[in-house]
C-alpha positions as CSV (number, residue, x, y, z in Angstrom):
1,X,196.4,43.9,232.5
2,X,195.0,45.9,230.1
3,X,196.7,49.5,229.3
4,X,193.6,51.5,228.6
5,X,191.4,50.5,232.2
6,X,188.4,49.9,230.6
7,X,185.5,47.5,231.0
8,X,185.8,45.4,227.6
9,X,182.4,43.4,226.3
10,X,183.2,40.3,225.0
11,X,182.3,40.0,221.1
12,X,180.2,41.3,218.3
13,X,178.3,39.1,215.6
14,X,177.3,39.7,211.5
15,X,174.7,37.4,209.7
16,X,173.0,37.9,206.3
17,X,171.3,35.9,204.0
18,X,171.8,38.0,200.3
19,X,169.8,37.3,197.3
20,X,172.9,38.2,195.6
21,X,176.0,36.3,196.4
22,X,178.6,39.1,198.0
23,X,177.3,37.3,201.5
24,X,181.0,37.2,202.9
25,X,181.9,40.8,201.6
26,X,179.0,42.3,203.1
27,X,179.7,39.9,206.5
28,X,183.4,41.8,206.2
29,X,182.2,45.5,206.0
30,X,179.7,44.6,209.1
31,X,182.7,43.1,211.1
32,X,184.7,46.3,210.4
33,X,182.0,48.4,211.7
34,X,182.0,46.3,215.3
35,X,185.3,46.2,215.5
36,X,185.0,48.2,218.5
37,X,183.5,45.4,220.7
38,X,186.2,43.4,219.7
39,X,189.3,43.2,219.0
40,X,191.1,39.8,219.7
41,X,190.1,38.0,216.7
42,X,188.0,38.1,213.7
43,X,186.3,35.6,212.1
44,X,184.3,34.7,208.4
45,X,182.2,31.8,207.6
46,X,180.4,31.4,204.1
47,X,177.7,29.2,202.5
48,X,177.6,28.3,199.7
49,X,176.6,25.1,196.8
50,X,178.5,22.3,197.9
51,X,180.1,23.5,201.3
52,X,181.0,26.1,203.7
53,X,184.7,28.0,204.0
54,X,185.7,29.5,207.2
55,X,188.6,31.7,207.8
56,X,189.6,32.9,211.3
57,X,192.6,34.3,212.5
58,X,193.6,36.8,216.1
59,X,193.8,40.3,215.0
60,X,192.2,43.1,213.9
61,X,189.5,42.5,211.0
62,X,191.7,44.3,208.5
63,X,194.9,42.1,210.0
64,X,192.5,39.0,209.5
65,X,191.8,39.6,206.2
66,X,194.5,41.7,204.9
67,X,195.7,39.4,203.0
68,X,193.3,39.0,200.5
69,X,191.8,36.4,201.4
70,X,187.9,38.4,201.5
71,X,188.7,37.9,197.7
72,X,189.0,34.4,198.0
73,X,185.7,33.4,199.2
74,X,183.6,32.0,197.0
75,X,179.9,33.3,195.8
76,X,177.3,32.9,198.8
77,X,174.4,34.3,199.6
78,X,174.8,33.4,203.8
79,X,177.9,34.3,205.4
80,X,178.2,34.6,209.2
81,X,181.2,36.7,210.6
82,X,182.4,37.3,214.1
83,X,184.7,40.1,216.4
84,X,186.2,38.8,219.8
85,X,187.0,39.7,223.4
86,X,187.8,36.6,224.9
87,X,186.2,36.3,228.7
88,X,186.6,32.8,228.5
89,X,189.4,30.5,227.0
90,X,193.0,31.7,225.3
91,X,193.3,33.8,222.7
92,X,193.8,31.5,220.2
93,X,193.1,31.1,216.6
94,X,190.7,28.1,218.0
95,X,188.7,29.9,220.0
96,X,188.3,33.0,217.7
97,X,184.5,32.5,215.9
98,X,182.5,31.6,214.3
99,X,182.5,28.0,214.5
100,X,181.8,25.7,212.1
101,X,180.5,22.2,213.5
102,X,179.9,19.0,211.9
103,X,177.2,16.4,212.8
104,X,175.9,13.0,211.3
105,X,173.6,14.7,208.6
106,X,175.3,18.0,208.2
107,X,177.3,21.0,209.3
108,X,176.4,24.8,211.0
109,X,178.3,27.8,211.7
110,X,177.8,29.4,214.9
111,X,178.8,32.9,216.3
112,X,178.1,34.1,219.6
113,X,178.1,37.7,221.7
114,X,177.7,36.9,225.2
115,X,178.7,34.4,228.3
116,X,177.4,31.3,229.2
117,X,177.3,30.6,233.1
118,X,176.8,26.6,232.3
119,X,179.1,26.1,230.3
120,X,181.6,23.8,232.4
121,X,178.4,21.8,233.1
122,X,177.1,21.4,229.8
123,X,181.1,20.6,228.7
124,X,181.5,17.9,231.1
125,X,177.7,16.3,229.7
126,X,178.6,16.5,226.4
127,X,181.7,14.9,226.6
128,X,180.2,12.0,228.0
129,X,177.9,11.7,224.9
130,X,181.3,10.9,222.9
131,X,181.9,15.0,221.9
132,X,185.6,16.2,222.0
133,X,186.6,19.7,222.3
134,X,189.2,21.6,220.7
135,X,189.4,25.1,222.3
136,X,188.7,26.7,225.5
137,X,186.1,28.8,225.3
138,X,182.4,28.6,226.1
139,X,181.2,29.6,222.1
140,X,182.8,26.0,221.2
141,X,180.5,24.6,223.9
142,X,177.4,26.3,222.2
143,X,177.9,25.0,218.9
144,X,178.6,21.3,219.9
145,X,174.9,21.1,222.0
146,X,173.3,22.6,218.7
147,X,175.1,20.5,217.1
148,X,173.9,17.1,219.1
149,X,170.6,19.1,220.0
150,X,169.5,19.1,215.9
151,X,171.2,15.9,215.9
152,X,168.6,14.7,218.6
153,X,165.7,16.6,217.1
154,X,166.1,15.5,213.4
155,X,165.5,19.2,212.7
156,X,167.7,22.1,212.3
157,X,165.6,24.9,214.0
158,X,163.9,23.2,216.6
159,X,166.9,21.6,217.6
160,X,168.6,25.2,218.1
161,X,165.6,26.1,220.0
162,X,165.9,23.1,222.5
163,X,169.7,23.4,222.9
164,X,169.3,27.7,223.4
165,X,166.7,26.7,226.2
166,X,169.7,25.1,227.9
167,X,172.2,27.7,227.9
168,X,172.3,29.8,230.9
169,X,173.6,33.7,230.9
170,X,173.9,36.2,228.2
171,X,173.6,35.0,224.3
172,X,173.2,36.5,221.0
173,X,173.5,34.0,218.6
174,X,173.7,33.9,214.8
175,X,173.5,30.4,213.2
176,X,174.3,29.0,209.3
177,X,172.7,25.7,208.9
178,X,174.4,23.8,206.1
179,X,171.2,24.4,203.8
180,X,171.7,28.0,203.2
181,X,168.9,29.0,206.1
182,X,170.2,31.5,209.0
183,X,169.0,31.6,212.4
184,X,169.1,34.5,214.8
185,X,167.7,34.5,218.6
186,X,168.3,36.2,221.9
187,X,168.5,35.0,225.6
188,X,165.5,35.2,227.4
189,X,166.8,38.3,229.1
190,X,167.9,40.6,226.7
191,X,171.7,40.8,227.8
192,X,173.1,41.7,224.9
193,X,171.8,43.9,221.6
194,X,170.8,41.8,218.4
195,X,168.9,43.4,215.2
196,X,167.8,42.8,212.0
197,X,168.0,44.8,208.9
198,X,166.7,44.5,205.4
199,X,167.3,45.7,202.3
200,X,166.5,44.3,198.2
201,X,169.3,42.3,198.8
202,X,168.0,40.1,201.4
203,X,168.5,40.3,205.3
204,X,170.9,40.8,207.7
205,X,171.3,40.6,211.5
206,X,173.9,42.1,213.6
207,X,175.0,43.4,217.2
208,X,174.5,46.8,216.1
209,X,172.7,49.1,213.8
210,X,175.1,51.5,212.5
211,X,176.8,48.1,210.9
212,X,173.4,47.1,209.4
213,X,173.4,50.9,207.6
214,X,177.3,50.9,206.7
215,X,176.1,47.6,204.8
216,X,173.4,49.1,202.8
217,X,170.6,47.5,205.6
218,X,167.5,49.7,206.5
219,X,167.2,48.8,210.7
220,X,163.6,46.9,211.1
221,X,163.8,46.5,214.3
222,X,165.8,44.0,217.8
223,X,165.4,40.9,217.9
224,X,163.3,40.5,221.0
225,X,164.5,38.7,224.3
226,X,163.7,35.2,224.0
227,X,163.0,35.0,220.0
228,X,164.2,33.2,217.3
229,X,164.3,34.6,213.6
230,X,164.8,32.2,210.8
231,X,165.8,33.6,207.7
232,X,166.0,31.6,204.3
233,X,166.4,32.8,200.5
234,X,166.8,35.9,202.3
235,X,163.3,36.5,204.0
236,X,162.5,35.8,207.0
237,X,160.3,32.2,207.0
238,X,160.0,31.9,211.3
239,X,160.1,34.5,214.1
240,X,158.6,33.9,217.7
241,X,159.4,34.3,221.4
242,X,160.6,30.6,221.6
243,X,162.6,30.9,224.6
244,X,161.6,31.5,228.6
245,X,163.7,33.5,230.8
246,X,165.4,31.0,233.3
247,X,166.7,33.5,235.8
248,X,165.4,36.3,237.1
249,X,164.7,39.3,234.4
250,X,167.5,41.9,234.2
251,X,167.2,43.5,230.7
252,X,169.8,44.9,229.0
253,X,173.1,45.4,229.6
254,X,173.3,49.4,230.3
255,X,177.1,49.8,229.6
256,X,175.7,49.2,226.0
257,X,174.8,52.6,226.2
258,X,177.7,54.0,228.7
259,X,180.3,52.9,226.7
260,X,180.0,49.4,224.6
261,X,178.4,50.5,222.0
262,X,178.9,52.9,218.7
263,X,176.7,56.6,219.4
264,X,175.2,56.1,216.1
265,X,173.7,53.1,216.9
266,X,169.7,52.5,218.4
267,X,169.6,49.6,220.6
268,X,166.1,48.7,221.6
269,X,164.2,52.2,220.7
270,X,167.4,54.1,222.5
271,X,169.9,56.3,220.5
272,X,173.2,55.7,222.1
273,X,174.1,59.3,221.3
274,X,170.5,60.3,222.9
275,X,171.7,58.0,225.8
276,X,175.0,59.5,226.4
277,X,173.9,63.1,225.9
278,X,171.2,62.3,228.8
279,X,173.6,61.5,231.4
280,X,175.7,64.8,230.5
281,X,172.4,66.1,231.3
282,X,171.8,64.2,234.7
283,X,175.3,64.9,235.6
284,X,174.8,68.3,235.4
285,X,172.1,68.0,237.3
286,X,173.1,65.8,240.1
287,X,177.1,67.3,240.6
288,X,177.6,71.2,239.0
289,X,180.3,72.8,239.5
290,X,182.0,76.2,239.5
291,X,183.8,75.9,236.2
292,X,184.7,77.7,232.9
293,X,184.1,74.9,230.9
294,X,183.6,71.3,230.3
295,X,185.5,68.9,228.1
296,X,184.9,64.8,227.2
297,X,187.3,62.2,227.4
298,X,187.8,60.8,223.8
299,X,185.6,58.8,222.9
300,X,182.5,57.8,224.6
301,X,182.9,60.5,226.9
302,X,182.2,63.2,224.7
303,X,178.6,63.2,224.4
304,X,178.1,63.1,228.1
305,X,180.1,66.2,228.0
306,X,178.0,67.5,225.1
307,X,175.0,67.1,227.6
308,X,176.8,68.6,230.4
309,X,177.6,72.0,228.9
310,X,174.5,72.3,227.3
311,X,172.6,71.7,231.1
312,X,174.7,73.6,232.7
313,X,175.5,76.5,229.8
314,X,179.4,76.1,229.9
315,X,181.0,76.0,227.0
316,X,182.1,72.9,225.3
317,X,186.0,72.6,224.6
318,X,188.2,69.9,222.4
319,X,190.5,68.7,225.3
320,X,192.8,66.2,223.8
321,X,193.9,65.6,220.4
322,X,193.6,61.9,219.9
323,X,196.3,59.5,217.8
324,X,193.9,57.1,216.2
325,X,196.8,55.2,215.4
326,X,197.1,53.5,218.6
327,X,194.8,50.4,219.4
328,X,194.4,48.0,222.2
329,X,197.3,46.0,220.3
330,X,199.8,48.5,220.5
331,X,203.3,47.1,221.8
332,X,204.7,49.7,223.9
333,X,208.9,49.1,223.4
334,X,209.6,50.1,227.3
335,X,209.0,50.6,230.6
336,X,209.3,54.4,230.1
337,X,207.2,54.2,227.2
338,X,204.5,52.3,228.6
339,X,204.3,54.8,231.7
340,X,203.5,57.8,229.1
341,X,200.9,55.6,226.9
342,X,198.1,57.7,228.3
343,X,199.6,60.6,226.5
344,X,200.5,58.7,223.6
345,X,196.7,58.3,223.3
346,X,195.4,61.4,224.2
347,X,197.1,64.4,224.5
348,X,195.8,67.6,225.7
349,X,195.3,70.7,223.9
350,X,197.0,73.4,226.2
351,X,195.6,75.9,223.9
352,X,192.1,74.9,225.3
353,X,192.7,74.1,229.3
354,X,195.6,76.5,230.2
355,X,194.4,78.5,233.3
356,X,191.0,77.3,232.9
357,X,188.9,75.3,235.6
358,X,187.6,72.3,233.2
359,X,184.9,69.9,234.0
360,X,186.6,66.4,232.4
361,X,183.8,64.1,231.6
362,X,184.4,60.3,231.6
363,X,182.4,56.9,230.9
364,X,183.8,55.1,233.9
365,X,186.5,54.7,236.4
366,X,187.6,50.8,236.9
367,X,191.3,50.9,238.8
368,X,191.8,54.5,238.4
369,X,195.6,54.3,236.7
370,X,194.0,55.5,233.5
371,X,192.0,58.5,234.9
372,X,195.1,59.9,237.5
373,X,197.5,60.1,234.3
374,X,194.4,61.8,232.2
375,X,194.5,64.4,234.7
376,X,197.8,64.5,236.0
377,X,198.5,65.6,231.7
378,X,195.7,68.1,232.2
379,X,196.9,69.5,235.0
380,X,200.6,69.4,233.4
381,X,199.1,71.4,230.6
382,X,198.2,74.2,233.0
383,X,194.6,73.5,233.7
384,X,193.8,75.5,237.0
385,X,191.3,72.8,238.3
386,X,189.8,69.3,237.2
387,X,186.5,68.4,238.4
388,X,185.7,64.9,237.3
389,X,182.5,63.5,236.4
390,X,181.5,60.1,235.9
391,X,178.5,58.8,233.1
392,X,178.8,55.7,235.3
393,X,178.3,54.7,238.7
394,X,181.3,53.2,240.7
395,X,182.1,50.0,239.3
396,X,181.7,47.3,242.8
397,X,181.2,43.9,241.4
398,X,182.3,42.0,238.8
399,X,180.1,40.7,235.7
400,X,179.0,37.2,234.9
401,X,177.1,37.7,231.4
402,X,180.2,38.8,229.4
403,X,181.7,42.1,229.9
404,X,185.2,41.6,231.7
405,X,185.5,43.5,234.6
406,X,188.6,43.6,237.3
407,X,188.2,41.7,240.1
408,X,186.1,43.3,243.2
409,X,189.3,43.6,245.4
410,X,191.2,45.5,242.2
411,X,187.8,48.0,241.8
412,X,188.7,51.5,243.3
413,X,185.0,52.0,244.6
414,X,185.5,49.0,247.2
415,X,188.9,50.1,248.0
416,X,188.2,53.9,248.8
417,X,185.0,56.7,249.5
418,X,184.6,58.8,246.8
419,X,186.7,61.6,248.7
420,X,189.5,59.3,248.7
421,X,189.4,58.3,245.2
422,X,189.2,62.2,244.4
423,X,192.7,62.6,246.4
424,X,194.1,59.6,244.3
425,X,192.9,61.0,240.7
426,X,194.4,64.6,241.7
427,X,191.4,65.8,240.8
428,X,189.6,69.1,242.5
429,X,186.0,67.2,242.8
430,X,184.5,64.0,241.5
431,X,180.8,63.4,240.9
432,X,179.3,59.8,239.7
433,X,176.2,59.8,238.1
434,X,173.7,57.8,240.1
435,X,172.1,54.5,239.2
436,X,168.3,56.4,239.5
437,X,170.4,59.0,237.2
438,X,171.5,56.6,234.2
439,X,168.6,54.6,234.4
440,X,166.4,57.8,233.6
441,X,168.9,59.3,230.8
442,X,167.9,55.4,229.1
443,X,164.5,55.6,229.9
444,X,163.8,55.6,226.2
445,X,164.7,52.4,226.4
446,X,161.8,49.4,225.6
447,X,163.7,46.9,227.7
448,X,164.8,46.8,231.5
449,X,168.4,47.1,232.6
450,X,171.1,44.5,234.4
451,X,172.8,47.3,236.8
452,X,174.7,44.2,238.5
453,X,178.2,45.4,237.6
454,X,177.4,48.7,240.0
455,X,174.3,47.3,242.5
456,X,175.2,43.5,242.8
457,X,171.5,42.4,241.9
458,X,169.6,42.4,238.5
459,X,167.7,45.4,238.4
460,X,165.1,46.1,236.4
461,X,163.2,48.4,237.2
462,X,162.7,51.5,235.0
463,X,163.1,55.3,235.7
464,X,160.2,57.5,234.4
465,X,160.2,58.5,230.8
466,X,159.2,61.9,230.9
467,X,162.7,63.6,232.0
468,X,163.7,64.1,229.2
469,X,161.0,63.5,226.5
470,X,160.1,66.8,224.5
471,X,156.5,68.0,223.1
């Protein structure tokens, strides 16, 4: 179970095609700026005259590499590198990406942010074309139907088109074809974020913007649902909408902006910081409350809170000091210990809270372990009241397209009303944003939203953009 009770998305991806040959140190300082959307395993492919070298390991980026062995790649101007969360298969060295994947007339290098719904299906076919499979998990299964799919088509690119058309669920996907070209498309739907980047050195396509910057990369603009962008010699030779939604339209994913994603990125025209600070705003708006002042829960909580005080003209406090030293990885040496982690984490500044009545902004409330000890520490501290607010609505169903969610029965929102789960946090009133709430503090946004993990349907529809647009 995981310590910190928080939805986790499932991977983040790094392509660029360089003029110069520093493709797999640039593919480096992009994975270290998505290490936040994941941190299971990290992964490096590079090629280059003559072959391509590939080195993957679990662990954190830095772990992965810290050997080393960045230095030991040789000159290449495409390099394709990959974060994971593991939704699907073991967290093994085997199913950490990208994947490199040989065929009759060549080799590619595939890495892939999403989940694929048909992949058991598409599995079971494939191995009856003669194809064997050496991990679990469903980015393997991607690679080997591009794989037979160029095989089939006698040519690289359309061969990836035909074989994306197949897929089913959430993908962005960055390819290496053994030539030196790199491809880059998105599902149909526009699950998950993908843009490109450019700069003299060449091109570059990632999960986020603020890792096309920390490379050096001016953001051009998202790769669009359904398009394919083919880069080679580092400028890009194909782009089109190649690919049809197969499912009913649900957009984006809007935990990108609650909580996935970094607040300096722009996903799809949005600032995630704009985003955040938006539903402070809407919470304010929808749940005030008779406080003396408001404080964020470290990290993605804090612009919400940043829009809450400034709607509702409280002042803004530093809550907790975080230790920055503690990850996801973090071996806890006890019981004992492991009871206190939350304060291990995050500890509050009494200085700040004592005898005050503190609005405690959050991003989302899964089981509810996580929140109770935030507040029981508050509390502890000598805050006089905690009234919790939510950037989120209550989490109800779980997600198919990548982000790992508990199961329904295990989500407090289907176990108690929102009085009840008040009672359980310890906390003096709790306020959820609603989904007409976050879909207007993203309205900014050019694409439509999946809501599923809150409504239980694709939703797409879009909130009104004039809320909070200024003259």
């Amino acid at each position: 179970m995981r310590a910190d009770d928080k939805p986790r998305e499932e991977c983040a991806v790094f392509g660029v095609s360089a003029v110069e040959g520093n493709a797999a140190g640039l593919a480096y300082n992009g994975l270290i700026s998505l290490q936040h959307r994941g941190q299971d395993g990290a992964g490096i492919a590079a090629v280059y005259d003559g072959g391509i070298v590939c080195h993957k390991d679990v662990g954190l980026v830095a772990e992965v590499f810290g050997h080393g062995e960045i230095n030991s790649f040789p000159s290449a101007n495409v390099a394709v590198g990959h974060t994971r969360y593991g939704t699907t298969g073991k967290d093994t060295e085997k199913n950490v990406g990208p994947f490199v994947v040989e065929y009759l007339t060549g080799r590619i290098v595939v890495a892939h942010n999403g989940n694929i719904t048909n992949a058991p299906q598409l599995r079971r076919e494939l191995k009856t074309h003669g194809i064997n499979f050496d991990a679990t998990s469903d980015s393997e299964v991607i690679s080997a139907l591009i794989a037979y799919c160029i095989t089939i088509a006698g040519d690289a690119l359309q061969g990836i088109i035909h074989a994306a058309g197949r897929l089913r669920g959430a993908f962005s996907l960055i390819i290496a074809t053994g030539d030196g070209r790199l491809v880059a498309l998105r599902d149909a739907n526009g699950f998950r974020p993908l843009c490109i980047g450019q700069s003299k050195n060449g091109i570059a396509v990632a999960s986020e913007s603020c890792a096309l910057e920390t490379c050096g990369f001016d953001f051009v603009r998202d790769v669009r649902p359904g398009e394919v962008v083919a880069v080679d010699g580092g400028s890009i030779v194909h782009k089109g909408i190649e690919l049809n939604a197969s499912e009913a339209d649900r957009g984006l994913c809007i935990f990108e902006y609650v909580y996935f994603s970094r607040p300096d990125s722009v996903i799809d025209g949005l600032s995630v910081n704009e985003a955040r600070h938006n539903m402070g705003l809407m919470l304010a708006k929808e749940h005030p409350a008779d406080a003396d002042c408001v404080c964020g829960v470290p990290d993605s909580g804090l612009e919400a809170a940043a829009g809450y005080a400034a709607a509702s003209g409280l002042p803004l406090v530093v809550g907790f000091v975080k230790n920055r030293y503690i990850g996801r990885s973090f071996i806890y040496p006890t019981q004992s210990v492991r009871d206190d982690a939350v304060r291990l984490k995050l500890n509050p500044l009494a200085t700040n809270v004592r005898g005050k009545r503190i609005v405690l902004v959050d991003d989302s409330i899964v089981r509810g372990t996580t929140c109770e000890k935030i507040v029981r520490s508050l509390k502890a501290a000598g805050a006089k009241e905690v009234h919790m607010r939510i950037s989120s609505p209550p989490f109800r169903f779980t997600c198919h397209y990548g982000t790992d969610i508990d199961e329904e029965e295990n989500l407090i929102a289907n176990k108690m009303d929102i009085a009840q789960i008040a009672d359980k946090l310890g906390v003096d009133s709790l306020g959820y944003i609603s989904i007409e709430g976050l879909k207007a503090a993203c309205a900014k946004c050019r694409l439509g939203f999946c809501t599923a993990c809150f409504t239980g349907t694709g939703d797409t529809s879009r909130a009104k953009k004039d809320i909070f647009e200024t003259n």
